[in-house]
Every structure is written in structure tokens, then in C-alpha cells.
C-alpha positions in Angstrom: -32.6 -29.9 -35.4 -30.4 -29.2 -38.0 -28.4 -25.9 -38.7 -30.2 -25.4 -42.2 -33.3 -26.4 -40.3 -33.2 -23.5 -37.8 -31.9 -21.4 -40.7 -35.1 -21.6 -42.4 -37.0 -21.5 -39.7 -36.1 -18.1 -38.2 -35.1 -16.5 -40.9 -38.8 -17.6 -42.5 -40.3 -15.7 -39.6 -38.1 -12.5 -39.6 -38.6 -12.3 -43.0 -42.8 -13.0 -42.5 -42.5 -10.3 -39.8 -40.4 -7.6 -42.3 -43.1 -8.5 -45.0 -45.9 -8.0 -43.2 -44.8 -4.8 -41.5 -44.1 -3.2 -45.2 -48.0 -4.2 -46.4 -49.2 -2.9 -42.4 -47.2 0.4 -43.6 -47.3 0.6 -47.1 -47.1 4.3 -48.9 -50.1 5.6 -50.0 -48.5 9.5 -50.6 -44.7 10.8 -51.9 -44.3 12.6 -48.4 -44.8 9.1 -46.3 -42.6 7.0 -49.3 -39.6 9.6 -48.8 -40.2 10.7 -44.7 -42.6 8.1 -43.2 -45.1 10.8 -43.4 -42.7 12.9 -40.7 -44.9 11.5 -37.7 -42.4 9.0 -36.4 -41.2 9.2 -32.4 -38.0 9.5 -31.7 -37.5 6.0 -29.9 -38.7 4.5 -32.9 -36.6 6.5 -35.3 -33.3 5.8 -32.9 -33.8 2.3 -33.3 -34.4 2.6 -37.4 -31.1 4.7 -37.3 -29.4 2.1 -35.9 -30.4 -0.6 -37.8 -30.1 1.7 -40.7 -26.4 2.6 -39.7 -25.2 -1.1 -38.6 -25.3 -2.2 -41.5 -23.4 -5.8 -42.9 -20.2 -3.7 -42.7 -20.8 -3.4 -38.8 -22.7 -6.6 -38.3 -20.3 -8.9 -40.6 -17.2 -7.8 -41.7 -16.0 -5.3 -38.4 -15.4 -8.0 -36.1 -13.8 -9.9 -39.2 -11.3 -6.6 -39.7 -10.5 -6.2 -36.2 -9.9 -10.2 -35.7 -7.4 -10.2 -38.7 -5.9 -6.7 -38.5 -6.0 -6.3 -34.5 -4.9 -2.6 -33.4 -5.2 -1.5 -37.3 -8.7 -2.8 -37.6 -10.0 -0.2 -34.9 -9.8 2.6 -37.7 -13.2 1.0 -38.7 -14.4 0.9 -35.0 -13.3 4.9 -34.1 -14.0 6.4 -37.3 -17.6 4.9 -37.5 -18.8 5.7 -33.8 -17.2 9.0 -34.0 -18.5 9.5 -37.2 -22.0 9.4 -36.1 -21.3 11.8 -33.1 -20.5 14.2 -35.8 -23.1 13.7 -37.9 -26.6 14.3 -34.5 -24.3 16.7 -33.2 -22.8 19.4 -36.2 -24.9 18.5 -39.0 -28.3 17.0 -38.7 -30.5 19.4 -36.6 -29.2 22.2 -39.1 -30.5 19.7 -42.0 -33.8 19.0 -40.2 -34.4 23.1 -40.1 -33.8 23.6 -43.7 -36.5 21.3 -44.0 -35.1 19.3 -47.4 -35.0 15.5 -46.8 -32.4 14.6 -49.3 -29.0 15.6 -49.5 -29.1 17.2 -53.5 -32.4 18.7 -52.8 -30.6 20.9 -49.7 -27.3 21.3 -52.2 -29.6 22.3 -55.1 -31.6 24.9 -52.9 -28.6 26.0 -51.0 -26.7 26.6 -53.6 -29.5 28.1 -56.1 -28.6 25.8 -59.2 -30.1 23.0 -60.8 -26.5 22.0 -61.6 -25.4 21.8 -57.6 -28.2 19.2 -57.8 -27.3 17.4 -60.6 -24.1 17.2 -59.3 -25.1 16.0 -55.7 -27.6 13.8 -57.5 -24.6 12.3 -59.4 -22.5 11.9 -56.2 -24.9 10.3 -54.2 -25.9 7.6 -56.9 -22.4 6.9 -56.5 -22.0 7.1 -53.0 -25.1 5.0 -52.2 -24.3 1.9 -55.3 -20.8 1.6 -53.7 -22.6 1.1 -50.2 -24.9 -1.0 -51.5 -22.6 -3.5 -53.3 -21.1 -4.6 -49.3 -24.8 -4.8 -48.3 -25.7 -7.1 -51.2 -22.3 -9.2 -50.5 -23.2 -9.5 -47.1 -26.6 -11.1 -48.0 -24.9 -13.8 -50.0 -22.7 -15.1 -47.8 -25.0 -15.9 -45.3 -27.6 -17.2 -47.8 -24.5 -19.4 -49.0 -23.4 -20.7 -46.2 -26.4 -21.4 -43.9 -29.3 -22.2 -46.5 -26.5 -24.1 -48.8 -27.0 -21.9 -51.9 -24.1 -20.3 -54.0 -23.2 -16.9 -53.2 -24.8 -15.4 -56.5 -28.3 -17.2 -55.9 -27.8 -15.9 -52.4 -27.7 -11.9 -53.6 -30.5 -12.5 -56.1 -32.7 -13.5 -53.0 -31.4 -10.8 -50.8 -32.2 -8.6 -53.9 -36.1 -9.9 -54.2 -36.3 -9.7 -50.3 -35.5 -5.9 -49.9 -37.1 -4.7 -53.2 -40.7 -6.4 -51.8 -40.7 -4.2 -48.8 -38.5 -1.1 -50.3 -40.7 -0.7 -52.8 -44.2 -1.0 -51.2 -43.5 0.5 -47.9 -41.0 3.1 -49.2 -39.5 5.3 -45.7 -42.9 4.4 -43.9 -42.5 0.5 -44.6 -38.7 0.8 -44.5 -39.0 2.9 -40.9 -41.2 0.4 -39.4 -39.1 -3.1 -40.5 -36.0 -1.7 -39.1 -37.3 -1.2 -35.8 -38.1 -5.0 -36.0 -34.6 -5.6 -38.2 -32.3 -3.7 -35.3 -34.1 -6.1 -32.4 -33.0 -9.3 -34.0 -29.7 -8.6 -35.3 -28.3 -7.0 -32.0 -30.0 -10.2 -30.1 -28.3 -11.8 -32.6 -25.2 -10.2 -32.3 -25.3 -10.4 -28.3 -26.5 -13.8 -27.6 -23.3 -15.7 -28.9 -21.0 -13.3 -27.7 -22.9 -13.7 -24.0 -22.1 -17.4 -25.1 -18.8 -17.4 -26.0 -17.6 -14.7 -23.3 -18.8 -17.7 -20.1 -17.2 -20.2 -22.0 -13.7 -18.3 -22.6 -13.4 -15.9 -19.6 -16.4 -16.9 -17.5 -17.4 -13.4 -17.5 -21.2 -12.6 -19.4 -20.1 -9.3 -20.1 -18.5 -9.6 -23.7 -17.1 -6.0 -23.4 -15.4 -7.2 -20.1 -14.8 -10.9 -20.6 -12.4 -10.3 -23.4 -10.0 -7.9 -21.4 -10.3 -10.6 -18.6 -8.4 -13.9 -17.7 -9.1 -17.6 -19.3 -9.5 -20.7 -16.8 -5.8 -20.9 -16.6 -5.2 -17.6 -15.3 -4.2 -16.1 -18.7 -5.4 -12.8 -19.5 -7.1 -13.6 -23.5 -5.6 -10.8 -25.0 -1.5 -11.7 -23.9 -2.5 -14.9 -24.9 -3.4 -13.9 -28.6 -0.3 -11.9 -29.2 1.4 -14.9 -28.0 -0.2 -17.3 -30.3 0.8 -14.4 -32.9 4.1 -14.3 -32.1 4.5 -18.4 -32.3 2.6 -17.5 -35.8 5.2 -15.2 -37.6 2.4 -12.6 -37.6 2.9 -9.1 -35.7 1.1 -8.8 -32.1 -2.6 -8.4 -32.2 -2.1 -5.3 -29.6 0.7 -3.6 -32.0 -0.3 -2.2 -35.2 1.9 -1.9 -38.1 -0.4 0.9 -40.2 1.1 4.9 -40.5 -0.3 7.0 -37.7 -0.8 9.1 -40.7 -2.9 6.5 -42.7 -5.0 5.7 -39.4 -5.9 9.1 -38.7 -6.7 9.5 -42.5 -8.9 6.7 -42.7 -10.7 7.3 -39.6 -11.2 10.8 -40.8 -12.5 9.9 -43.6 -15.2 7.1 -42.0 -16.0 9.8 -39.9 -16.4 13.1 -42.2 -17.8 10.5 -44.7 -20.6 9.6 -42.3 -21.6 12.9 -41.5 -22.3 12.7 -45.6 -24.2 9.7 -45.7 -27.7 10.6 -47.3 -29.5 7.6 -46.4 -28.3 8.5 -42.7 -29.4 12.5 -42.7 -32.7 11.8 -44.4 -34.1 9.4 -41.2 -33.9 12.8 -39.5 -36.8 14.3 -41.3 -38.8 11.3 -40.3 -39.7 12.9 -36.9 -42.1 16.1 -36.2 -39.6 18.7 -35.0 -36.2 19.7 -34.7 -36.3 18.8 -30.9 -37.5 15.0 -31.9 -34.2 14.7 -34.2 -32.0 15.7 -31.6 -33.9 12.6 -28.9 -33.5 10.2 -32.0 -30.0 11.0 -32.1 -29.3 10.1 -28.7 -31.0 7.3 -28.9 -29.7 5.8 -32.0 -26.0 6.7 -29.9 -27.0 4.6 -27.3 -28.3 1.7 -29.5 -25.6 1.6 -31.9 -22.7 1.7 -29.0 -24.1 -1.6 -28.1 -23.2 -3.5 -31.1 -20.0 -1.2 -31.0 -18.7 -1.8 -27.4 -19.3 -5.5 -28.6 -17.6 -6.1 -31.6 -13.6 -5.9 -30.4 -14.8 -8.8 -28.0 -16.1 -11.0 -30.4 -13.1 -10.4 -32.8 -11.0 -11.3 -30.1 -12.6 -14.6 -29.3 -12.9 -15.4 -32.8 -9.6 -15.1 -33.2 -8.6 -16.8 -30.7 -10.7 -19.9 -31.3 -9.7 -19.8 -34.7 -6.1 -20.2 -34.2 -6.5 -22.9 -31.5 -9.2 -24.8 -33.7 -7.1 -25.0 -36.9 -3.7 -24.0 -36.8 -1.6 -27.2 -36.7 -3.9 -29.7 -36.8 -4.6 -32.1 -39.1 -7.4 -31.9 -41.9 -8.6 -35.1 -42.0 -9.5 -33.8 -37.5 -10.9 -30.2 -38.6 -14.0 -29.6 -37.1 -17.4 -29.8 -39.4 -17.9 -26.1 -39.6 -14.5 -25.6 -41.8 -15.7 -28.2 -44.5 -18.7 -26.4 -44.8 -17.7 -23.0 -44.8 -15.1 -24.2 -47.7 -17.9 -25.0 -49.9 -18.6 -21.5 -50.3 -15.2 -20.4 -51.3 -14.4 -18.3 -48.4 -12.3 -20.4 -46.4 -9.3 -22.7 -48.4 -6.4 -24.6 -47.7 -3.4 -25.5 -49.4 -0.9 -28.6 -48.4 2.1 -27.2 -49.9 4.5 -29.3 -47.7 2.2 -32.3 -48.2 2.4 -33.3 -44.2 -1.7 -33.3 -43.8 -1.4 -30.4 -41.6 -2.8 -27.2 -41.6 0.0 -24.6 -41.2 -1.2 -20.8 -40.4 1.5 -18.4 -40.8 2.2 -14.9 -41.9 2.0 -14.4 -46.2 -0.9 -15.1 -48.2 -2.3 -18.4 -48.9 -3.4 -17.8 -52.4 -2.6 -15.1 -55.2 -5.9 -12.8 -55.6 -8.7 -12.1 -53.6 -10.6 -15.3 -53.5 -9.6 -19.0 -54.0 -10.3 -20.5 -57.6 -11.1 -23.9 -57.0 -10.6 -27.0 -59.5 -14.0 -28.0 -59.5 -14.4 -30.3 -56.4 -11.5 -31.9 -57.0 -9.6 -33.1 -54.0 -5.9 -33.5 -53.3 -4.3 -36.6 -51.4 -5.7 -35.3 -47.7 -8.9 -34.6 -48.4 -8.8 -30.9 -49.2 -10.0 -28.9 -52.1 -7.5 -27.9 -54.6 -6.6 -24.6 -55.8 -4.9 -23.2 -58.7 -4.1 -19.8 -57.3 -1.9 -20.9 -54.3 0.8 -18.1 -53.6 4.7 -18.8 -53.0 4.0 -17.9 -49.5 4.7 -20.9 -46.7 1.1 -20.1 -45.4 -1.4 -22.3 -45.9 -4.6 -21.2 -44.6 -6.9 -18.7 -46.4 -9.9 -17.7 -44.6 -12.0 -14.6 -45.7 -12.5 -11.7 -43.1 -16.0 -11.4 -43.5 -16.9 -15.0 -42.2 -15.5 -14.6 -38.5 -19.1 -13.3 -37.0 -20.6 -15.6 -38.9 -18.5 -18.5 -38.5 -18.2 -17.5 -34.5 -20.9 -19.6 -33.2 -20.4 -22.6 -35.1 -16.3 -22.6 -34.0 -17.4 -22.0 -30.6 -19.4 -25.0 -30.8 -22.8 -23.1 -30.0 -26.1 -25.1 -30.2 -27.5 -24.8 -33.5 -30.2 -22.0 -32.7 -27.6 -19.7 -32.0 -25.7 -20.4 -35.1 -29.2 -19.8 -37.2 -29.8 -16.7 -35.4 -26.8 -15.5 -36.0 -27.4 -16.2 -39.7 -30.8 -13.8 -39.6 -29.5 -11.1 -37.7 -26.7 -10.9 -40.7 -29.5 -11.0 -43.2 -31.8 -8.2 -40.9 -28.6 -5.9 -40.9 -27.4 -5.8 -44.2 -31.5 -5.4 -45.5 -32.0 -2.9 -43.4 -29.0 -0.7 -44.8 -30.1 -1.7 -48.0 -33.4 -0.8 -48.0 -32.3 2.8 -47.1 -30.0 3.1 -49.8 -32.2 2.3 -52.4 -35.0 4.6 -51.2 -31.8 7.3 -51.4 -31.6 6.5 -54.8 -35.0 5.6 -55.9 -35.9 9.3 -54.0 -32.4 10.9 -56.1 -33.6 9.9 -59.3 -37.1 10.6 -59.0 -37.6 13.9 -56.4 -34.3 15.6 -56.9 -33.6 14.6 -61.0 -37.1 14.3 -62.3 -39.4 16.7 -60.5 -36.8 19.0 -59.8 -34.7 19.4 -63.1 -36.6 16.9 -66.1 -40.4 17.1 -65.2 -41.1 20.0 -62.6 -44.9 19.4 -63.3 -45.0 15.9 -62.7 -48.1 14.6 -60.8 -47.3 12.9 -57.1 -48.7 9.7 -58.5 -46.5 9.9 -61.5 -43.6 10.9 -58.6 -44.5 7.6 -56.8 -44.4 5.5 -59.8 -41.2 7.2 -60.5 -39.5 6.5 -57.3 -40.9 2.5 -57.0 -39.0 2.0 -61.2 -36.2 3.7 -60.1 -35.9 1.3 -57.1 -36.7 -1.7 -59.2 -33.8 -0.2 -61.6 -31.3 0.2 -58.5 -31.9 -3.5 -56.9 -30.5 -4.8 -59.7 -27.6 -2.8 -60.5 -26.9 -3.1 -56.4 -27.2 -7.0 -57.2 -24.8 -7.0 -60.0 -22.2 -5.2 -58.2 -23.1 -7.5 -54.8 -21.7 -10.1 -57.1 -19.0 -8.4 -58.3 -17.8 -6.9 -54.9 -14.7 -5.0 -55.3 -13.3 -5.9 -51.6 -14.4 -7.4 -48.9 -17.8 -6.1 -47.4 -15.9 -3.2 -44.8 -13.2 -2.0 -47.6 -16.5 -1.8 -50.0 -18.3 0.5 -47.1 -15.1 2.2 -46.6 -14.7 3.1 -50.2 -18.5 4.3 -50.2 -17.7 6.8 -46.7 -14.7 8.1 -48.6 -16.8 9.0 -51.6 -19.2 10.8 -49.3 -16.7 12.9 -47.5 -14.8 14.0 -50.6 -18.2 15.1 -52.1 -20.9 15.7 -49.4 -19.6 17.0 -46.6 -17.6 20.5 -47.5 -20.9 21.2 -49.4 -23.3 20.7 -46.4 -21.0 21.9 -43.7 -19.9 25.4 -45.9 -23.9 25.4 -46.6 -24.2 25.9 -42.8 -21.9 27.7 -41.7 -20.5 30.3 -44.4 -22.9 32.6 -45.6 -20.3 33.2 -48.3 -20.1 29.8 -49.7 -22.0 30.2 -53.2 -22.8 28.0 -56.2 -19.6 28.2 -58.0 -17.6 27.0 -54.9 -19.7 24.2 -54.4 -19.9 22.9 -58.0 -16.7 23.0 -58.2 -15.2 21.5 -54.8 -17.4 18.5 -55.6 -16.6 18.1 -58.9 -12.8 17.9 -58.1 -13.6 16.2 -55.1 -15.3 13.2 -56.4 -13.0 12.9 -59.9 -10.2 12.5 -57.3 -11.4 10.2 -55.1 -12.8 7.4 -57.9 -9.5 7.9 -59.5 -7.7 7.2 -56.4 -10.0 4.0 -55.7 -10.2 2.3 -59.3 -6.4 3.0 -59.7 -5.5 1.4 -56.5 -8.5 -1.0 -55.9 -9.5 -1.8 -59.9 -5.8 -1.7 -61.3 -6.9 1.4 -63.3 -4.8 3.9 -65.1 -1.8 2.1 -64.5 -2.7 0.8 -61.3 -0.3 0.1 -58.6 1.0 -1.8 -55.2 0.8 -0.4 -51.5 4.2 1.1 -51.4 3.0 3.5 -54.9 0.2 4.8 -52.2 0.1 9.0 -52.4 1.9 9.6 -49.0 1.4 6.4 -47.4 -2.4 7.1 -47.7 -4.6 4.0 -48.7 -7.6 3.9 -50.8 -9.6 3.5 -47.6 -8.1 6.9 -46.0 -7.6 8.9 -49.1 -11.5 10.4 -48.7 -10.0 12.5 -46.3 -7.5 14.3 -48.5 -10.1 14.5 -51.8 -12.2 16.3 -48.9 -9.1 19.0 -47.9 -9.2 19.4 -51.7 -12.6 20.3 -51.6 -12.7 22.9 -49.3 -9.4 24.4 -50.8 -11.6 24.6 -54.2 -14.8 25.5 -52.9 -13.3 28.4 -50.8 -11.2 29.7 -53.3 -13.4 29.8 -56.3 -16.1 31.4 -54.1 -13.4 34.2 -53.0 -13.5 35.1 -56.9 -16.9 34.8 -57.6 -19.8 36.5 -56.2 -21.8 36.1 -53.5 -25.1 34.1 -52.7 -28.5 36.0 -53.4 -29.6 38.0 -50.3 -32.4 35.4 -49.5 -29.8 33.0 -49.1 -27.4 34.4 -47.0 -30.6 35.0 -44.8 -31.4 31.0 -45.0 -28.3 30.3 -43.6 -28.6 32.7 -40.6 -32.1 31.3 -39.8 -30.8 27.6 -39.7 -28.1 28.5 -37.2 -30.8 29.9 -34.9 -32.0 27.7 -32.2 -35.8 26.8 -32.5 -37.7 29.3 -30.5 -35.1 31.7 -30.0 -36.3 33.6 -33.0 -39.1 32.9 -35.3 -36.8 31.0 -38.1 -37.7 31.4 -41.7 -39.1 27.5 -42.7 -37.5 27.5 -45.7 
């Protein structure tokens, strides 16, 4: 059978199986829409989180980062595992005793002010659209490229998909089809990279295979920054990033993480603070899979792409490059008219994506362009198409190459899915029962939070069509917005009895102001825009969450020195959390 065949078939049954589970589960109350109902185990909850934290970004576009940028690509790979370490370990058990399951409804309580929680409100709209937007992108290219429709029809698809099961199930539905979503996209994930690992290094083990020797003796990753070399490009094993920008973006994918309010609230799913604690631990164990994973498959793609395309002709490409340059992510340009595809340091094009002329084709074959760079390169092949191209370059049987295809699709819907019920849950728990309508019914809550879902999907479509960056750089952005905001607030709301409203307002306020202004001056051309060497420090947009956080805590600390302090209540809140369960009877806030 057919690629699109197999396509349709299994993603027809994942998608029959995610349905299906969202009308087994659907909501009938607010408490099982926004927690599940707070019955969940913790296996079950540690394999939502993970398929709630693997999202496209880790699924899609890692690999695709670490297989173009080599030793500057594992900033995605340390900050995100390490990030989540942070978040089971310092934050979430302290979360799960306060007993608030979202993010502004702890800030708003914490801090005593409606305003805190307008604030967070605010920030976590923004945190969770910017997210969204890689998830959405993520669901188009795979719809594009393996059911043969254009990347827009693809999102609008994605976007009917997620809003069926988002909006009926709400956290129970949600809870229940990730359990399902994180089985088939790390089988997904695993099987071609089992594949691939034989074939290249006869070795099953990916995580092994790709630090081990080819047929000839060869040891794969001496032989990539050999190929690199003969390239022009800089060796895959040497990086060419600041130490300073590395550690600032990985800080800020980390610190962002522990901010992530579609992550914290899957801790209030369980019973008890005990059951939050297992469901971190497994979630770790889960997610390292897909982690340990992902360097190998970056480096076989890699590999294969280079040996597959680089100096051949393109009237002897394989099938799977004509196809995948129908969708607009992969181009090239004969500028030396020879026939030949020549892959060499500089960029292909000018811009982000090639703008085709039509279907027009040029004397080899090839699509034309008309935004072809001065730059002798003449390949252009989008990052987040290397997991998802894998199989197909590999020469996989077709199965593999559909499967593929649905466990991109159950990754980036599972992520999704979470954010929207952060947002549907922000609007309609936190902004309208807390602030606009504190005497709203919980059926009028309910109908509240399944509009304001309907309401995001669309606006999380739009921008999945307008993408800023590539799907990672999108998630990236979305981290950095959390740890400028979230973070000093919820840590400081821990552990500093002093830490009042004032502080906290304020500190996220500056935070967040600096951190869009950073990204839509460097990412959007904003207010003046700018190039890579007009970067604050060195710093990119990608690592500058990290210094809009410092800021925060400089603010929030300060102001709070010179205002007063917290209510007595509070302060005692804030002692009570920090008291292991059992040890004393804790005040359940």
C-alpha cells in the first residue's frame, strides 16, 4: 500500500481511538473539566505528562535543531530535560499543597490581589498562544505532507481535531487521550530509529548505535564532521554559539518550564501530594525515552541527508525530496546551472521559507524560486522536516513512514489540548468567576470554559499559520515568556514569606514588557528591529528569558523591601506548604 494509504489508515484509527476516549470521559462537572475530577493514578498521570510535555517541539522540530545545529542544538535537549527535573522536584509538590490548579489562581491568592491575577491571567494567555502556535505548525506539516493537503488546510484540521475532544472531555477527556497519544507517538518515535540504527551501525539501540561504528569501520559521528568539513560547514561535534548564550538559553528552557501552567496543573489531577511526587517520576522516566533518543535520530538524519542529496543530480533524487518540495519546506536552486545539487555553508534563499513561482520549473526539473540568496548554497531544507522526513530517506517500508506521520500528529494534539484547557480554564475560572462574575453558576462556568476554548482554537490556528519561527524557536520563545513572568512569582511565593503583592505585580509586569520587546524586536523586526550581532550581550531571543527573569526578581525583591508585608494569614500559608505532609497538620488552603 501506498504512503497516503497507510496515512489515512492509522492516523483514521488513532484519531477514532482519541475521539472515542473524549465521549468515554467527557465532563459532566468544572472540578473533572479543569482536574480530571483529581482521581487520576499516578502511572496514568506520568504518561499524560509526558505526552503533555513532548510536545511537536520535542517530537518534530528537536531532532531537526540538533541535526542542523549539532553541539548548539543540545541547548534545546539540556534545558528541556533539566527543566522538568526542576519543575517535580522545587516546584510542583508545593503547588499541589496549596491546592490551586492554575497558575493565576495560586498568584491571585498568594499574592491577595485580583490584580496579581489579572496580571498572571494576562501572562499565561500569552505564554500558552505562543506555545500553541509551534503545536498548530506542527499539525500542518504533517497533514501537508503525508495526506497531500496544503499546510493551512492542514492546521484547520489539526484545529477541528483537538477542539472535538478539548472541549467535550475537558482535563478528564484530555487526561485519558494522552495516555493513548504518548503510546503511539513514542512507538512512533522508537520504531524507525530501531530501524535506522540496524541499518547504519547494526546496533538496535539508537542511543548506542549512533556513538558506534558504520559497516566500514567508521565511527558515525567522525564521519559526519568529516562530511561537514568537505561541506564548508563547522564540525557537527564543535559548536560555534557563546558559552554565555548556551547557558542563557538553557536557563531559560529550564526556569521557563518550571512556569509552564499547562505542565503544573496535571499535578492536581492526582489525589495527594504523595501521588504527584510518583507521577513525576514517572513522567521522568517516560519522557527520557524520547530524550535519550532524539540526538541519535538527528544524527542519522543528518547523515543520510547529506549522502542522499549533496552532489547528486536532480533529475537521480530520490522520491521523497519531490514530494516533500511540494510543501514548500524543502527547495533547491541551480545557480551554477550544472544539474547538481550543491549543499554548502550560506543560505539557500533570502527569508524564512521559499516563495515559489507557481509550479513553474526551471531547465532540470526543479521548482523555481524568487527569493534565492547570493550565497553559493543551493539546498534549503526546513529543520522541522528531519523526523518526519527520516523514515522515508532511510528508505523504511511505508508503515513506518505513516506511523511516523501519527505519532507527529498525537504529539503536537496532545500539547495542544493542554494549552487550550490552560486558557479556556484562564479566562473562564481565574478572569470570570474570580474577578468579572464571582457568582456565576458551575454550569454557566462550564459553558464559559468550552466558548473560551472554541475562541482560543482559532486564534491558536491563525497564529499556526502565521508561525513566527520554526516550530522549537516558537516553543522556545513561549518557555522564555514563562520564565520571565511565572517563575520568580511562584518560586518567591514559596519560599519568601516576605514576597508580597506589590513585588509580584511588579516583577511581572517588567518582566513580561521586556521579554515581548526583546522577541518582536529581534524575531518580528519591531521597534527598529535588528541582526544577530545588535543582540543585548550576545544573548538571543531564545536565551533572553533568562535575563527578563534576573530582572524580575531584582524588581520583585526590591519593591517588596519598600512596601509592606503580606497579611499574617499569608505568611502562615507559606510556612504550611513548606511542611512535609504528615509532619504537621498543614493548613489546606
Amino acid at each position: 500500500m501506498s504512503i497516503q494509504i497507510w496515512t489515512w489508515i492509522l492516523v483514521g484509527i488513532t484519531f477514532a481511538l482519541y475521539i472515542g476516549i473524549a465521549i468515554w470521559s467527557r465532563a459532566s462537572s468544572t472540578k473533572e473539566f479543569y482536574v480530571a475530577g483529581g482521581g487520576v493514578s499516578p502511572l496514568a498521570n506520568g504518561l499524560a505528562t509526558a505526552a503533555d510535555w513532548m510536545s511537536a517541539a520535542s517530537f518534530i522540530s528537536m531532532a531537526g535543531i540538533i541535526s542542523f545545529g549539532g553541539y548548539d542544538g543540545s541547548v534545546y535537549l539540556m534545558g528541556w530535560t533539566g527543566g522538568y527535573v526542576l519543575l517535580a522536584l522545587l516546584l510542583a509538590p508545593y503547588l499541589r499543597k496549596f491546592g490551586k490548579f492554575t497558575v493565576p489562581d495560586f498568584i491571585g491568592d498568594r499574592y491577595y490581589s485580583n490584580t496579581a491575577r489579572a496580571v498572571a491571567v494576562l501572562c499565561a494567555l500569552l505564554v500558552s498562544f505562543t506555545y500553541v502556535a509551534g503545536q498548530m505548525r506542527g499539525v500542518g506539516l504533517v497533514f501537508s505532507r503525508f495526506l497531500e493537503v496544503d499546510i493551512n488546510t492542514g492546521v484547520i484540521i489539526g484545529m477541528f481535531i483537538v477542539l472535538f475532544y478539548a472541549v467535550l472531555g475537558g482535563m478528564k477527556g484530555i487526561t485519558y487521550t494522552q495516555v493513548a497519544q504518548y503510546c503511539v507517538l513514542i512507538f512512533a518515535f522508537m520504531v524507525p530509529a530501531i530501524f535506522i540504527s540496524i541499518q547504519m551501525t547494526n546496533n538496535p539501540i539508537p542511543q548506542l548505535g549512533f556513538g558506534g561504528a558504520d559497516a566500514e569501520g567508521v565511527y558515525l559521528l567522525d564521519k559526519l564532521d568529516g562530511l561537514h568539513r568537505e561541506l564548508g560547514f563547522a564540525e557537527y561535534t564543535s559548536g560555534s554559539k557563546s558559552t554565555l548564550d548556551i547557558f542563557f538559553i538553557t536557563a531559560a528552557l529550564m526556569v521557563g518550564t518550571a512556569g509552564l501552567p499547562h505542565v503544573i496543573v496535571r499535578f492536581f489531577t492526582v489525589k495527594k501530594v504523595a501521588d504527584a511526587r510518583k507521577s513525576a517520576g514517572w513522567a521522568l522516566l517516560f519522557i527520557s525515552i524520547l530524550y535519550t533518543t532524539a540526538p541519535a535520530i538527528a544524527v542519522f538524519s543528518r547523515t543520510n541527508l547529506i549522502e542522499t542529496v549533496s552532489n547528486q543530480e536532480y533529475a537521480k533524487v530520490p522520491d521523497w525530496f519531490t514530494k516533500w518540495e511540494s510543501t514548500g519546506l524543502i527547495a533547491w536552486i541551480d545557480k551554477n546551472n550544472d544539474g547538481k545539487i550543491q549543499y554548502i555553508k550560506g543560505n539557500a534563499i533570502d527569508g524564512k521559507k521559499p516563495i515559489f513561482v507557481g509550479d513553474t520549473r526551471g531547465t532540470h526539473g526543479q521548482r523555481l524560486v524568487i527569493n534565492a540568496s547570493d550565497s553559493k548554497n543551493e539546498l534549503f531544507a526546513d529543520r522541522d522536516i528531519m523526523v518526519l522526513a527520516n523514515p522515508e530517506i532511510a528508505k523504511l517500508p511505508n508503515w513506518v513512514i505513516a506511523l511516523v506521520a501519527a505519532g507527529g500528529l498525537a504529539a503536537a494534539l496532545s500539547t495542544a489540548a493542554g494549552l487550550l484547557l490552560v486558557i479556556s480554564s484562564s479566562v473562564s475560572h481565574d478572569l470570570i468567576k474570580k474577578i468579572i462574575k464571582p457568582t456565576i453558576s458551575e454550569k454557566g462556568e462550564l459553558i464559559a470554559a468550552r466558548l473560551s476554548a472554541v475562541g482560543a482554537v482559532v486564534i491558536a490556528g491563525y497564529f499556526g499559520i502565521n508561525p513566527p519561527d520554526f516550530v522549537a524557536a516558537t516553543v522556545a520563545l513561549a518557555f522564555g515568556l514563562a520564565a520571565a513572568s511565572f517563575f520568580p512569582a511562584i518560586v518567591l511565593g514559596i519560599f519568601s514569606k516576605e514576597m508580597n503583592r506589590e513585588g509580584a505585580i511588579s516583577g511581572m509586569v517588567v518582566g513580561i514588557l521586556l521579554m515581548l520587546f526583546y522577541m518582536t524586536k529581534f524575531k518580528f523586526g519591531w521597534f527598529g528591529g535588528g541582526t544577530n550581532n545588535d543582540w543585548w550581550f550576545g544573548i538571543s531571543p531564545e536565551g533572553f528569558g533568562t535575563l527578563a527573569m534576573l530582572v524580575n526578581f531584582i524588581i520583585s525583591i526590591t519593591v517588596s523591601k519598600f512596601s509592606s508585608l503580606p497579611p499574617k494569614e499569608v505568611q502562615e500559608i507559606v510556612e504550611n506548604i513548606r511542611i512535609p505532609s504528615g509532619a504537621n497538620k498543614a493548613h489546606n488552603h
